[in-house]
VOLUM-42528 format. One record per residue (C-alpha): residue number from 1; residue in three letters; chain; x negated, y negated, z negated. Coordinates in Angstrom, 2 decimals, padded with zeros to 5 digits, always signed. Each point is the difference from the previous one (the first is absolute). Layout:
- NUM,ALA,A,X,Y,Z
...
***
This chain:
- 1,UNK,A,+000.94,-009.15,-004.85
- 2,UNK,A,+002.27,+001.88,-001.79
- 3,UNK,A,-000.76,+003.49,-001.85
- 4,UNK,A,+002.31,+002.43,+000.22
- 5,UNK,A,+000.77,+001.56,-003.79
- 6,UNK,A,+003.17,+002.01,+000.96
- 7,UNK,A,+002.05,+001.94,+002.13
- 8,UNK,A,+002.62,-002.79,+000.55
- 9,UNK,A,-003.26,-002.60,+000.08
- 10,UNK,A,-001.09,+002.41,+003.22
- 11,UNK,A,+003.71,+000.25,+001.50
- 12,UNK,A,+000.63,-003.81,-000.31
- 13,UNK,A,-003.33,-000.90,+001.91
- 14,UNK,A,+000.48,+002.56,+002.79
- 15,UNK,A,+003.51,-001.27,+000.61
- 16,UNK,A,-002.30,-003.35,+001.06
- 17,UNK,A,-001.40,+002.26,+002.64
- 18,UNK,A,+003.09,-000.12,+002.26
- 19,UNK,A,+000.18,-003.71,+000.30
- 20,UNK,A,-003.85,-000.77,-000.19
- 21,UNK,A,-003.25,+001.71,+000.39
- 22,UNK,A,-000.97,+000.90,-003.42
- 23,UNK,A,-003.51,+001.51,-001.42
- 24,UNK,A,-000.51,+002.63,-002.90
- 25,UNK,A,-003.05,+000.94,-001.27
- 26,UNK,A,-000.52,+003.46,-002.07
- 27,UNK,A,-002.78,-000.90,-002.43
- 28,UNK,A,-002.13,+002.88,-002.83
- 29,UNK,A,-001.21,-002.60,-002.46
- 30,UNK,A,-002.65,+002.65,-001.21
- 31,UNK,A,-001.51,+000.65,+003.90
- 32,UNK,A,-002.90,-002.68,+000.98
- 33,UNK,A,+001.32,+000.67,+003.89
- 34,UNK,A,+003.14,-001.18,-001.05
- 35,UNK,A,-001.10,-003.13,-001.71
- 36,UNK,A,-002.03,-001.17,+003.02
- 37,UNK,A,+003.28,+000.71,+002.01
- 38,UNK,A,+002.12,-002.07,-001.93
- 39,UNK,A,-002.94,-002.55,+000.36
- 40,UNK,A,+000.89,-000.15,+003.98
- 41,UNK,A,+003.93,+000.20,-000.95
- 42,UNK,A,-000.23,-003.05,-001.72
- 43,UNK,A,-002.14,-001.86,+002.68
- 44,UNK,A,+002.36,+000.48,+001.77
- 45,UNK,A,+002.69,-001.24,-002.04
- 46,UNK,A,-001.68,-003.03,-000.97
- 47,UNK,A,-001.08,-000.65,+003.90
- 48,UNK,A,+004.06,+000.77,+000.75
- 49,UNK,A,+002.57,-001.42,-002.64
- 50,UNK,A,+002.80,+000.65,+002.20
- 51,UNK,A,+000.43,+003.59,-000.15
- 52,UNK,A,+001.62,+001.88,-002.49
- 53,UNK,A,-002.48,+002.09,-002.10
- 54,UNK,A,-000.02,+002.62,-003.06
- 55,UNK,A,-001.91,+002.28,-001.27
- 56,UNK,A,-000.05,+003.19,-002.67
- 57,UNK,A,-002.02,+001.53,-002.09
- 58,UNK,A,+000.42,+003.60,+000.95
- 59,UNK,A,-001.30,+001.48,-003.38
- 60,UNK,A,+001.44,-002.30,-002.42
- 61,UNK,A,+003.70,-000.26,+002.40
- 62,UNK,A,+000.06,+003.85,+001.48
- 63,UNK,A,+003.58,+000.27,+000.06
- 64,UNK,A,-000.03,-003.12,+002.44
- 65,UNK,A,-003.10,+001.25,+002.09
- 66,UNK,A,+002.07,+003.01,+000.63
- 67,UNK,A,+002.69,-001.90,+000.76
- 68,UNK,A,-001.89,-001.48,+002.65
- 69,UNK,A,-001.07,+002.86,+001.28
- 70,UNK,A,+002.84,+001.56,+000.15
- 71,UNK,A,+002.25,-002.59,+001.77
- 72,UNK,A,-003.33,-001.21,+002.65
- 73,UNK,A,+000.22,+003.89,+001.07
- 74,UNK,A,-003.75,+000.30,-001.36
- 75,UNK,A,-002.97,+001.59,-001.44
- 76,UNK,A,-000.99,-001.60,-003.33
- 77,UNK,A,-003.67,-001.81,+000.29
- 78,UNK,A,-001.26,-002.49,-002.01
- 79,UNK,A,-001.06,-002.45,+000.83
- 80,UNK,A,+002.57,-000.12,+002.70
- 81,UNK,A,+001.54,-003.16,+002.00
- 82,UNK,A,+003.31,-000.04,+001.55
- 83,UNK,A,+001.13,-002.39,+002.53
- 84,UNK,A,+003.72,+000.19,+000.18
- 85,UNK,A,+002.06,-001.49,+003.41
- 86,UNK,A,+003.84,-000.01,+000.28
- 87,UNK,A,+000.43,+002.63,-002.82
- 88,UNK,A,-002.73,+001.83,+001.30
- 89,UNK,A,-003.68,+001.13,-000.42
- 90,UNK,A,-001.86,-001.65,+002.85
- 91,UNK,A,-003.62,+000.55,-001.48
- 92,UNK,A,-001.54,+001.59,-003.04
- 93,UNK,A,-003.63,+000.23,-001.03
- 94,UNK,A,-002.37,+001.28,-002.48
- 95,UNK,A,-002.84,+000.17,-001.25
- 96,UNK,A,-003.14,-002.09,+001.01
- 97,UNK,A,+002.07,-001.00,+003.22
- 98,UNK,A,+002.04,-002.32,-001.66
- 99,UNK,A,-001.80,-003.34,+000.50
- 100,UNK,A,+001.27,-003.57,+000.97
- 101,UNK,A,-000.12,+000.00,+003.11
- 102,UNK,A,+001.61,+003.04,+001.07
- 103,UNK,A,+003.20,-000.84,-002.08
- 104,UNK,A,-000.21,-003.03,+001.75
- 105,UNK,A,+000.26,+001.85,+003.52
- 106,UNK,A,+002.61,+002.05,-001.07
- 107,UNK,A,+002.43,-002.83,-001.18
***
């Protein structure tokens, strides 16, 4: 899993999404919601090798969590899952309904 430190970190790993489904998780390192998120984001990555995965700490990376926002057309939330399809968003998430096995049904 890859974490996302900059801008050109962000615009290099959505560039993935057009070839590949890719996930990207918005995490608050200081938010105990967000921390048992990331818990079921990497279940899921370690259950699922094959997809590409990244992650970003929106408080200590904002200018990238913008980003994000900005280019996925979206409301900031953290902690907030994106599941990205040909380019585009095909399922986002927050909150305590990110778990394992609905990333799993969305992929």
């Amino acid at each position: 899993m890859e974490e996302l430190k900059s801008v050109q970190d962000w615009d290099k790993f959505q560039g993935k999404a057009t070839e590949q489904t890719v996930l990207v998780f918005k995490h608050s390192t200081q938010c105990p919601i967000s921390a048992e998120a990331f818990e079921e984001f990497q279940t899921f990555t370690s259950e699922n090798p094959t997809f590409e995965t990244a992650y970003v700490k929106v408080i200590e990376s904002r200018p990238v969590s913008n980003q994000i926002a900005e280019d996925l057309n979206t409301t900031h939330k953290s902690p907030q899952l994106f599941v990205l399809k040909n380019g585009q968003v095909h399922w986002t998430e927050s909150h305590w309904n990110i778990k394992n096995k609905a990333i799993a049904e969305q992929v």
